[in-house]
C-alpha positions as CSV (number, residue, x, y, z in Angstrom):
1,X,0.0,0.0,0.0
2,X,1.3,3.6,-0.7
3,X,2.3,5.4,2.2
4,X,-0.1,8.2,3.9
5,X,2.4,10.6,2.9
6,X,3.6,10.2,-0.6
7,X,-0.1,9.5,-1.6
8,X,-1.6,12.5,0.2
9,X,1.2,15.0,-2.2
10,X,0.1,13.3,-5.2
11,X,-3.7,14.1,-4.0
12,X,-3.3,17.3,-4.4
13,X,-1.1,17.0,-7.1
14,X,-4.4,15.7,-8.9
15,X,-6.4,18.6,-7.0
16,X,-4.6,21.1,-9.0
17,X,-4.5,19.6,-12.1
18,X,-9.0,19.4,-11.6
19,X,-8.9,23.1,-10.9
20,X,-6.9,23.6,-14.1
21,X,-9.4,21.7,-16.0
22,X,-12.9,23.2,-16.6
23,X,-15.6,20.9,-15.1
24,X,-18.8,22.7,-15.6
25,X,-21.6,20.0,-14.9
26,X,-22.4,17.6,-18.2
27,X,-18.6,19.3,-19.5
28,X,-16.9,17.1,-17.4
29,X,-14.9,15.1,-20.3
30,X,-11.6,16.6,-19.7
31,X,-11.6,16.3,-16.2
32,X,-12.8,12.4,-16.4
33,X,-9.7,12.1,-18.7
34,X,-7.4,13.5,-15.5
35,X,-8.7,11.2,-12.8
36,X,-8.6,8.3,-15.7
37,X,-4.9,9.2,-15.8
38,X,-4.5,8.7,-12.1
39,X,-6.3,5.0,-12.6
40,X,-3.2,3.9,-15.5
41,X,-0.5,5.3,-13.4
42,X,-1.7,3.4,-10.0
43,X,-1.8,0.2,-12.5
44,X,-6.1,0.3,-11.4
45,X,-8.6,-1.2,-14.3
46,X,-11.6,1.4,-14.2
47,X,-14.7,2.2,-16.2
48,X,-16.9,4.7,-17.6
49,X,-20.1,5.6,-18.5
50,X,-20.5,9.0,-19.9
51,X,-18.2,11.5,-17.3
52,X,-18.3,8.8,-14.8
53,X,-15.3,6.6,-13.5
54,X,-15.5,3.8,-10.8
55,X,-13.1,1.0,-9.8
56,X,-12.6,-1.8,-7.8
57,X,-10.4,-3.0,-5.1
58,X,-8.2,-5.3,-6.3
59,X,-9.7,-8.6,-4.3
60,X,-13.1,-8.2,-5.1
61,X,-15.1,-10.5,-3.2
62,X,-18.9,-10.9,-4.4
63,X,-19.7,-12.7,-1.5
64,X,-19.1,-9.9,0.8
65,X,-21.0,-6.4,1.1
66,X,-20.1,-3.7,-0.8
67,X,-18.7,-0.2,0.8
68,X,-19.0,2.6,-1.7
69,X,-17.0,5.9,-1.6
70,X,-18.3,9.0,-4.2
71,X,-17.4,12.2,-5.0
72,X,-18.0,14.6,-7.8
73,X,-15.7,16.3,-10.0
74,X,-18.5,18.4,-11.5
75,X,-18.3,22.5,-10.8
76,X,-21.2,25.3,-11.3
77,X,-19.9,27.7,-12.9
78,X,-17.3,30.6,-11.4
79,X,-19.5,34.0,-10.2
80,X,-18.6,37.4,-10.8
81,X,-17.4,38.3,-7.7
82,X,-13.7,36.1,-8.8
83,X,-10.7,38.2,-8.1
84,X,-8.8,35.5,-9.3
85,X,-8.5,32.7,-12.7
86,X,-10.6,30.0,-11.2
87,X,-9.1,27.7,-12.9
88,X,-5.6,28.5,-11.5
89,X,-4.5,26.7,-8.7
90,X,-3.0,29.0,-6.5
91,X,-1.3,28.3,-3.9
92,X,-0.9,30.7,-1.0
93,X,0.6,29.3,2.6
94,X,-1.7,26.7,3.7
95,X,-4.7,27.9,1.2
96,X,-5.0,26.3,-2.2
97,X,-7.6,28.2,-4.5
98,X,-9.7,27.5,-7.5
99,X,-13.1,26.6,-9.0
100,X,-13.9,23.3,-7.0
101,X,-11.0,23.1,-4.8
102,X,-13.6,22.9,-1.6
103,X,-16.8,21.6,-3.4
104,X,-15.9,19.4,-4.0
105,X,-12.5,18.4,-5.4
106,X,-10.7,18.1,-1.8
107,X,-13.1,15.7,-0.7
108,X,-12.8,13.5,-4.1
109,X,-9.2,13.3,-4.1
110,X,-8.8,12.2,-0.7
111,X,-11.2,9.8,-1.2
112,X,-9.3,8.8,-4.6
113,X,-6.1,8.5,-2.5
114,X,-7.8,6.6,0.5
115,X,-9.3,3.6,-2.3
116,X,-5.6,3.7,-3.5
117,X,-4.3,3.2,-0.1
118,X,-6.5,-0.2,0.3
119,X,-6.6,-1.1,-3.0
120,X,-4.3,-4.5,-3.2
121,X,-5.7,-4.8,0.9
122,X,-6.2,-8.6,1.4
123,X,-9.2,-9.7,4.0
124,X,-11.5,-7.2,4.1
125,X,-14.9,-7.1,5.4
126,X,-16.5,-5.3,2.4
127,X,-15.2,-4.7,-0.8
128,X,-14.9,-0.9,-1.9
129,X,-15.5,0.2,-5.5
130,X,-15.3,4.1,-5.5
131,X,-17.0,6.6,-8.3
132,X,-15.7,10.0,-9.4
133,X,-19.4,11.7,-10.5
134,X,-20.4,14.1,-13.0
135,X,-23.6,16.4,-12.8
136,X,-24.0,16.3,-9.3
137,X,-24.1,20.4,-9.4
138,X,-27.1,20.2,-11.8
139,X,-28.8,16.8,-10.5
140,X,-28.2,15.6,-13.9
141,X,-29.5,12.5,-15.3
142,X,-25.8,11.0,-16.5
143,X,-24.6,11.8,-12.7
144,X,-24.2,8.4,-10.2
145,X,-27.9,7.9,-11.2
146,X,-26.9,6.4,-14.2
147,X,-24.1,4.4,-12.8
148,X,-26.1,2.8,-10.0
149,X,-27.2,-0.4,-12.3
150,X,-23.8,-0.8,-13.4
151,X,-22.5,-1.7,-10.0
152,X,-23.1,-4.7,-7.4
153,X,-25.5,-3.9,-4.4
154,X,-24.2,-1.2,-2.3
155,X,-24.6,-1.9,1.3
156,X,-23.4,1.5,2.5
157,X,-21.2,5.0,1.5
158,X,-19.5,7.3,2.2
159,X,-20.2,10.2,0.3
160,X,-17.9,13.3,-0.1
161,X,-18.6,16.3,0.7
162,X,-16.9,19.1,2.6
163,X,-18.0,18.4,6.2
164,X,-15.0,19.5,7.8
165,X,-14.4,16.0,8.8
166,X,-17.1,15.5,10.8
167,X,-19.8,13.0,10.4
168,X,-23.1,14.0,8.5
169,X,-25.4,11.7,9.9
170,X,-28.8,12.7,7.8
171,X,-29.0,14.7,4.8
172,X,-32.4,16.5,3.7
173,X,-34.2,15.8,0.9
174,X,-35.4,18.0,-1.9
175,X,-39.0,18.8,-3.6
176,X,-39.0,21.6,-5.9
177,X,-42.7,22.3,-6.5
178,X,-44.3,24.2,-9.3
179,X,-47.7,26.0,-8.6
180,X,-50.4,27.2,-10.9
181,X,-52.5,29.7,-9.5
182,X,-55.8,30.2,-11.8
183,X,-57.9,32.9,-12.0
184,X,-60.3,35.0,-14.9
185,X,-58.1,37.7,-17.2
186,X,-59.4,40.8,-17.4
187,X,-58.9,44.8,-17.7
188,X,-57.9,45.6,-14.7
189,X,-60.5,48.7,-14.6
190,X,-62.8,46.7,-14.0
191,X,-64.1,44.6,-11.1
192,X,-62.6,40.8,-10.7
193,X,-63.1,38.6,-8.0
194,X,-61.2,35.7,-9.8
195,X,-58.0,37.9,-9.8
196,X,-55.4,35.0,-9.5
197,X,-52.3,37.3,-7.9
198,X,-54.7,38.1,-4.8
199,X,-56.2,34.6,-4.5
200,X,-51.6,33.9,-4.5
201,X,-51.9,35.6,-0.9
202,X,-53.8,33.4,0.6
203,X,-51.7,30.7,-0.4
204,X,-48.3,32.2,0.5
205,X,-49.3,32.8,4.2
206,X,-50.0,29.5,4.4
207,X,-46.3,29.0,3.1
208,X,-45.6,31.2,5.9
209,X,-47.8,29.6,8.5
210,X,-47.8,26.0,8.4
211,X,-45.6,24.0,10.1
212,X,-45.0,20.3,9.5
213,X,-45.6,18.2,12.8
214,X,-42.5,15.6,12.1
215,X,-39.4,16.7,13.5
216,X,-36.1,15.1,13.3
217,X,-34.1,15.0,15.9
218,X,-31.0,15.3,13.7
219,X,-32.5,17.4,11.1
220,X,-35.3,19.1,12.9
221,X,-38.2,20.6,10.8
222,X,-39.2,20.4,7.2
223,X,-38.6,24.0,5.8
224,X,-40.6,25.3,2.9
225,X,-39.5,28.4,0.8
226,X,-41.5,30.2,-1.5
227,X,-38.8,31.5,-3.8
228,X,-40.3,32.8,-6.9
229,X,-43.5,34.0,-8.3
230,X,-44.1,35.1,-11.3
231,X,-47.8,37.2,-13.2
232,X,-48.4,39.5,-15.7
233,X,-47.2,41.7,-18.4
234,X,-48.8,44.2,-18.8
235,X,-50.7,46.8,-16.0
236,X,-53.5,46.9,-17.2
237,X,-54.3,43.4,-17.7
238,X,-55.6,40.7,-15.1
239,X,-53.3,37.9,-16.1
240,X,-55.5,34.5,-16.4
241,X,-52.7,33.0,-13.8
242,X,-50.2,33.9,-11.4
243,X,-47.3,31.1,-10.9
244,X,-45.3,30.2,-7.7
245,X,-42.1,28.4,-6.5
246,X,-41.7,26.5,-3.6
247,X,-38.2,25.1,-2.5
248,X,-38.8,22.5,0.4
249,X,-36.2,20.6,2.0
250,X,-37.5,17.3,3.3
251,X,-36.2,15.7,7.0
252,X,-36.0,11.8,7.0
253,X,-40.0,11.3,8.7
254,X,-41.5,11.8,5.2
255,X,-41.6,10.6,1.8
256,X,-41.5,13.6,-1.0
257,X,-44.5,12.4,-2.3
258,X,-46.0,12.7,1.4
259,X,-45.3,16.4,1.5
260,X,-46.6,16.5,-2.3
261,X,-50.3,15.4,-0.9
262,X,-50.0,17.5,2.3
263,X,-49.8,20.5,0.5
264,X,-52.5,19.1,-2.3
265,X,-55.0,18.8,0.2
266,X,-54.3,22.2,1.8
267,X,-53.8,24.8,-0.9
268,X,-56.4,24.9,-4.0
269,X,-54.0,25.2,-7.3
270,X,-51.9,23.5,-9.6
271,X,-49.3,21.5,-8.0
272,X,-46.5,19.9,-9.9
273,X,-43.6,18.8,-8.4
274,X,-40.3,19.0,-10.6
275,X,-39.4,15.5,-9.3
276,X,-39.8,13.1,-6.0
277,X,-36.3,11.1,-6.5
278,X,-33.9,13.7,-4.5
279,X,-35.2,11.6,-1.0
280,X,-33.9,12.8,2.5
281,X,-30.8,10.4,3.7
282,X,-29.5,9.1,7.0
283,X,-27.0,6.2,8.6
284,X,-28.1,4.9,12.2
285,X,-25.4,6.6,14.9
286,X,-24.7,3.2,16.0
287,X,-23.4,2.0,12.5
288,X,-19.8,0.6,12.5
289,X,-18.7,3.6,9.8
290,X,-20.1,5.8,12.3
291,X,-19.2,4.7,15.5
292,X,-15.6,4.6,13.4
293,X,-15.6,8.1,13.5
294,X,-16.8,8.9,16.9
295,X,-13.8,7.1,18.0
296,X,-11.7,9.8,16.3
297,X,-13.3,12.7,18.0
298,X,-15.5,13.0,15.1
299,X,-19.2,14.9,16.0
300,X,-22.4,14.3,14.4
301,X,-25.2,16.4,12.6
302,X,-27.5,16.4,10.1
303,X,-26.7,18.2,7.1
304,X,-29.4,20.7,5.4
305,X,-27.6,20.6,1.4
306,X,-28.1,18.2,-0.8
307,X,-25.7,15.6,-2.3
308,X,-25.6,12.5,-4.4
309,X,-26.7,10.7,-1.4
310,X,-30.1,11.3,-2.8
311,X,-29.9,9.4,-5.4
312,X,-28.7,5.6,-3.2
313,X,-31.0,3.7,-2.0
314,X,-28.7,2.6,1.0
315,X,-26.9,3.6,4.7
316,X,-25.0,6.5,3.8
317,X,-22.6,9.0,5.5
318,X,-21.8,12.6,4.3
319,X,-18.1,13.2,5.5
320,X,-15.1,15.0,3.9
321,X,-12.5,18.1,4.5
322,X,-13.3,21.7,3.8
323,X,-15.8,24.1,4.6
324,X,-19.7,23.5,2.7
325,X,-19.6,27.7,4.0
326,X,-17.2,28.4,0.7
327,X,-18.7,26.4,-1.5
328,X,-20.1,28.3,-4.5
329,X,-18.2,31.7,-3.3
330,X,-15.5,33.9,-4.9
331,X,-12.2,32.9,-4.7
332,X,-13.3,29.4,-3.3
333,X,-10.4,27.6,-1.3
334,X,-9.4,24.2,0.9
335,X,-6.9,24.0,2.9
336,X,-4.2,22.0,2.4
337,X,-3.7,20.4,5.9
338,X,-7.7,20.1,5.6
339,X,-6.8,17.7,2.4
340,X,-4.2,16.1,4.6
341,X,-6.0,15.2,7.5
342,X,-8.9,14.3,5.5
343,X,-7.0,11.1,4.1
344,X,-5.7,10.3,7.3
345,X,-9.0,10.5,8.9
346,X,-10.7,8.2,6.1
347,X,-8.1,5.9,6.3
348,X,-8.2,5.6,10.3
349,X,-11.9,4.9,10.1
350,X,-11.9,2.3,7.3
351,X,-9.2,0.9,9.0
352,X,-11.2,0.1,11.7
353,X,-14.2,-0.6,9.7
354,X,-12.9,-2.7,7.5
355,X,-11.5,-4.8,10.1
356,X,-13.0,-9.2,9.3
């Protein structure tokens, strides 16, 4: 097995080398091509669908469970508020910048390095086969999605996203919901009770109002956000309908199609949700992977953004170095200690979870 050290400076050797390539979700090719690279010089068969690569440990066993580790190499796109080329990987003291460095390129290479690390391991309780996903940014449908029937039963994962190295224990769901307000067009000089922007209040303060009963203790309430709304052209026209967006992010004590019919049988419009697959997420506390990291001083919480966990039908833990606070901001960074105790930290716990 490589050493924790040598593997950790070729880690972010291939960090850089992601930042220099432009990854913008479904334009992953290039960057598919770098971690490939990585694959041939470690002497590692892989495959690939579309922009996705995955791999096997070296002594795969299909009688034994399967442990999966997943990242993304997908990025959204750089804002305005850059100072500096994103896609130059800059190195300042302890800080390494660039487009994806912290969400979430520190937490795939680390986890690139760990499977390395135990790839020719002999006698281990799971196998691992680890994925390097595309479109995660844009819930794409050639993300892990697509890769899920291409791989054995996966029993539980480790999914990486910057967590600062503590464990996310649940992960919220997502339902974005399209409503249709109706109502009567008209001039607007004259009287209309079927105005459809004023029947939108009542709807919206009960948006504002209602509260969902189930709590999790790990990631408390539902929350619902109206986030856009949308009526009209002209000002002297009664538009015919008045169109609404709600963004609601769904703890693990209901289904999305649950929420779907609460808010069916409350509001009276149109309600289309955009899809129900992006389901809430969680690993019992007392589950080896976790208990793993608890030994390390590791803390647990439930996570309110969403990941590729959504998509796996299994056990799954959110858990990787940097900061989910600079993801998506100007001049995004990770650490580079963050990068190496990352690795040492996933090592430790498969170490100990891996254990026959």
């Amino acid at each position: 097995m490589n050493t924790i050290e040598s593997i950790t400076i070729e880690a972010i050797d291939l960090l850089k080398k992601l930042i220099e390539t432009p990854s913008f979700s479904s334009e992953e090719d290039k960057t598919a091509l770098v971690i490939e690279a990585w694959f041939i010089e470690n002497k590692i068969p892989f495959k690939r669908n579309n922009n996705n690569i995955w791999a096997y440990n070296l002594h795969f066993d299909k009688s034994k469970p399967t442990l999966l580790l997943n990242s993304h190499h997908d990025t959204v796109n750089p804002n305005q508020g850059y100072t500096i080329n994103p896609f130059s990987a800059i190195v300042e003291s302890d800080k390494l910048f660039g487009l994806g460095s912290n969400d979430a390129g520190g937490c795939l290479v680390s986890l690139i390095a760990t499977f390395t690390h135990f790839y020719k391991a002999e006698n281990l309780s799971h196998n691992i086969v680890i994925v390097a996903s595309a479109e995660e940014e844009s819930s794409g449908q050639n993300g892990l999605n697509s890769v899920l029937k291409f791989l054995p039963k996966i029993d539980c994962a480790i999914v990486g996203e910057p967590t600062q190295m503590q464990l996310a224990i649940a992960e919220k769901g997502l339902v974005v919901i399209d409503i249709q307000v109706l109502g009567t067009a008209s001039h607007a000089a004259h009287e209309n009770l079927d105005n459809p922007i004023m029947k939108t209040i009542g709807i919206l303060e009960w948006f504002k109002n209602y509260k969902f009963d189930k709590i999790s203790e790990v990631l408390g309430p539902v929350k619902a956000t109206v986030t856009q709304i949308n009526a009209g052209k002209e000002h002297n026209v009664v538009p015919s309908e008045c169109n609404l967006v709600v963004d609601i992010r769904v703890n693990e004590k209901y289904t999305n199609q649950e929420i779907v019919d609460i808010i069916h049988q409350n509001i009276n419009a149109l309600v289309q949700p955009r899809t129900l697959n992006l389901k809430s997420s969680s690993i019992p506390s007392n589950h080896r992977l976790v208990q793993a990291g608890i030994a390390l001083g590791r803390t647990t919480y439930g996570s309110p953004t969403l990941s590729d966990q959504s998509v796996l039908e299994c056990q799954s833990l959110k858990l990787g170095p940097g900061n989910s606070l600079r993801s998506h901001t100007s001049n995004e960074f990770i650490y580079l200690s963050e990068i190496e105790e990352g690795i040492k930290i996933y090592i430790n716990i498969l170490n100990t979870f891996l254990k026959q």
